[in-house]
Structures are given as C-alpha cells and as structure tokens.
MIDRENTOR-230878 format. One record per residue: residue in one letter; x, y, z of N, C-alpha, C, O in turn. Coordinates in steps of 0.05 Angstrom, whole numbers, padded with zeros to 5 digits, always signed. Example, Ala and Ser with C-alpha at 12.3 -4.5 7.8 and 13.67 -1.06 7.14 Angstrom:
<recs>
A+00264-00114+00156+00246-00090+00156+00264-00066+00156+00285-00066+00169S+00257-00045+00142+00273-00021+00143+00258+00001+00157+00268+00023+00161
</recs>
This chain:
<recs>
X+00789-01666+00719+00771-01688+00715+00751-01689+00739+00761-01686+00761X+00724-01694+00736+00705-01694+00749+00707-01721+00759+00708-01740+00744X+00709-01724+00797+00705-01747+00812+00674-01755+00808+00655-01740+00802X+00676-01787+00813+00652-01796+00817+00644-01802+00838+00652-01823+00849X+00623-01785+00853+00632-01783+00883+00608-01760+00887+00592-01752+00869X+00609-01750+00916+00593-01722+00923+00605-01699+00903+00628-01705+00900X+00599-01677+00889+00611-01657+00875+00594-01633+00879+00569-01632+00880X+00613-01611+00883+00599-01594+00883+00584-01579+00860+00592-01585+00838X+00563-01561+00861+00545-01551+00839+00565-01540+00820+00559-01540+00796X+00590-01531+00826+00607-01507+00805+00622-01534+00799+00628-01531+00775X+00629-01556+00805+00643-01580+00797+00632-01592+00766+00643-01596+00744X+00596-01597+00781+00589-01610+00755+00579-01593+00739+00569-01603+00719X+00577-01563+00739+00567-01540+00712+00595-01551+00699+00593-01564+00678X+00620-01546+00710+00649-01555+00697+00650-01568+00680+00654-01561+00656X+00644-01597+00689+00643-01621+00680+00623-01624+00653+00636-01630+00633X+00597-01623+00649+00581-01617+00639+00589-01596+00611+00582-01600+00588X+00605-01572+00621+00618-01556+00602+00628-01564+00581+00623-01560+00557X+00653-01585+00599+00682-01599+00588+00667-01614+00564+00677-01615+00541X+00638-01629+00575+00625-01642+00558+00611-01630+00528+00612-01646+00510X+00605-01619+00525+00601-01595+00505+00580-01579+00513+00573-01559+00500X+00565-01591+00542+00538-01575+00548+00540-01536+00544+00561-01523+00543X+00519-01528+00544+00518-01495+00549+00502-01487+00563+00479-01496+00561X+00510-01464+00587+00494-01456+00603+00507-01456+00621+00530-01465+00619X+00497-01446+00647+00471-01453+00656+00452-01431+00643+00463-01410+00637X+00425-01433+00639+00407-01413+00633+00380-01423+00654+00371-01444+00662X+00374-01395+00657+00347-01398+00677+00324-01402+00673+00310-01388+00659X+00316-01420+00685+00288-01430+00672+00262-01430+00698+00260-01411+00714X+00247-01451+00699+00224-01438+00708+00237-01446+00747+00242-01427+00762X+00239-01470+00754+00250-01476+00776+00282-01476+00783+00296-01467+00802X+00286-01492+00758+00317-01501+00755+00333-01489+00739+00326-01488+00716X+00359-01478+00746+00379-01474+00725+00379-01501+00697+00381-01524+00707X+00377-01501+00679+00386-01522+00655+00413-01517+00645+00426-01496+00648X+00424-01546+00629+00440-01535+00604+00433-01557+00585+00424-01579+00589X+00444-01538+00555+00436-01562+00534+00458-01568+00516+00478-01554+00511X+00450-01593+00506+00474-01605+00483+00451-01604+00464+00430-01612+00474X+00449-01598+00440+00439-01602+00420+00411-01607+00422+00397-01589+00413X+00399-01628+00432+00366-01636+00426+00366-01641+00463+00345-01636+00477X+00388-01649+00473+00393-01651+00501+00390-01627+00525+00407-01610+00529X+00368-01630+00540+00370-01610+00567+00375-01624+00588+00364-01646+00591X+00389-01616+00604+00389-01618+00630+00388-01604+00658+00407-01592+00668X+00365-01608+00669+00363-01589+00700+00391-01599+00718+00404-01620+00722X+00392-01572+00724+00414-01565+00742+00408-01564+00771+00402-01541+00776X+00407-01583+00797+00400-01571+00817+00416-01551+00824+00438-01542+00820X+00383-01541+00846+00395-01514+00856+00410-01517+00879+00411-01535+00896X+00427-01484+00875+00445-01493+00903+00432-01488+00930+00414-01475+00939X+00457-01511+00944+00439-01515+00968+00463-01513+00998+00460-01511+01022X+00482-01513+00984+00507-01499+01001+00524-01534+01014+00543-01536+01030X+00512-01554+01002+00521-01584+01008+00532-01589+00984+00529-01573+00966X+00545-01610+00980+00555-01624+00956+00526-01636+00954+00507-01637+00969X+00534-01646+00919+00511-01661+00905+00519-01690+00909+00541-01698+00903X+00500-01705+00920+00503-01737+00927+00504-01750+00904+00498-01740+00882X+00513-01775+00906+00523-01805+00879+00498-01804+00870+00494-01801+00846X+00476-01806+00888+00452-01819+00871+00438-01797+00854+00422-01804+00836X+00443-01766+00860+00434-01748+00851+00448-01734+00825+00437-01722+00807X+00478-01741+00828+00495-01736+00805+00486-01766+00785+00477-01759+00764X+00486-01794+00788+00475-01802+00771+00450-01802+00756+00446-01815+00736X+00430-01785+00767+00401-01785+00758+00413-01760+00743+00402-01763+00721X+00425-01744+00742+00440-01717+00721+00442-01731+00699+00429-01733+00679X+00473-01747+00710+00486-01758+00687+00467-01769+00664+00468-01761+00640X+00448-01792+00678+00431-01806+00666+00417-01793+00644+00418-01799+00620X+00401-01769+00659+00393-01747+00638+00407-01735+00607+00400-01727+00585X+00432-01743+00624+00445-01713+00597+00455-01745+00579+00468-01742+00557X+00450-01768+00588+00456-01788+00566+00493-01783+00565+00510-01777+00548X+00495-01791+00596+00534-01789+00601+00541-01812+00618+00535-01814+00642X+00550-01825+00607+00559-01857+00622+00586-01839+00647+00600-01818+00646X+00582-01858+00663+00608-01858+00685+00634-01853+00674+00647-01833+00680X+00642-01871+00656+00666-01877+00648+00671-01845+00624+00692-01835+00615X+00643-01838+00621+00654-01813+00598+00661-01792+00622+00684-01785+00625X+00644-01782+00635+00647-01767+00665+00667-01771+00670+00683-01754+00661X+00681-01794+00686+00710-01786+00701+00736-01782+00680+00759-01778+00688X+00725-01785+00643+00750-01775+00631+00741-01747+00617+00751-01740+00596X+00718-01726+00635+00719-01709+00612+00742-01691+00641+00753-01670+00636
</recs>
C-alpha cells in the first residue's frame, strides 16, 4: 500500500499501476500513464522522494482521492 507521505518515483508508477493506470510511456517532457480517457504526467526522476504537495497535484490529476491511494 502506497503511504501518504514523500514517495519515491518507482513507489507511485506502483501505486498508480495497482490503480488500473498503464505505463509509463514517453512523451514530450514527461513520462505519462493512462486510465481510459485519463493521463497523467509522471515527474521526472530527480534522485529525491516526491513531496505531499507534489504527489497530491498527481493524485488530483489522475482523479484519485487519498483514501483510494492509501488502500490501493
């Protein structure tokens, strides 16, 4: 289960997975993945964990509440 918290880049591709996303695939700046009509940019790696406020502007994107996150 994915913490809600700092996570690393291979943490939330995981997480995102677990979720039904696919990918990552390479795109013009950013890695993406998609659910159906849903994309989401992937930041790139940067050799730090990904911060709260930066994993929620993700989440936000891929249309994934908190509470779905820490039970996928």
């Amino acid at each position: 289960m994915p913490r809600w918290g700092p996570i690393a880049r291979r943490e939330l591709i995981r997480g995102l997975r677990t979720l039904g996303f696919d990918g990552p695939f390479s795109g013009g700046r950013h890695q993406f993945m998609v659910r159906g009509d849903v994309v989401v940019a992937i930041p790139n790696p940067h050799g730090k964990d990904i911060g709260v406020a930066l994993l929620s502007r993700v989440l936000r994107q891929a249309g994934v509440t908190r509470s779905e996150w820490e039970k996928a």
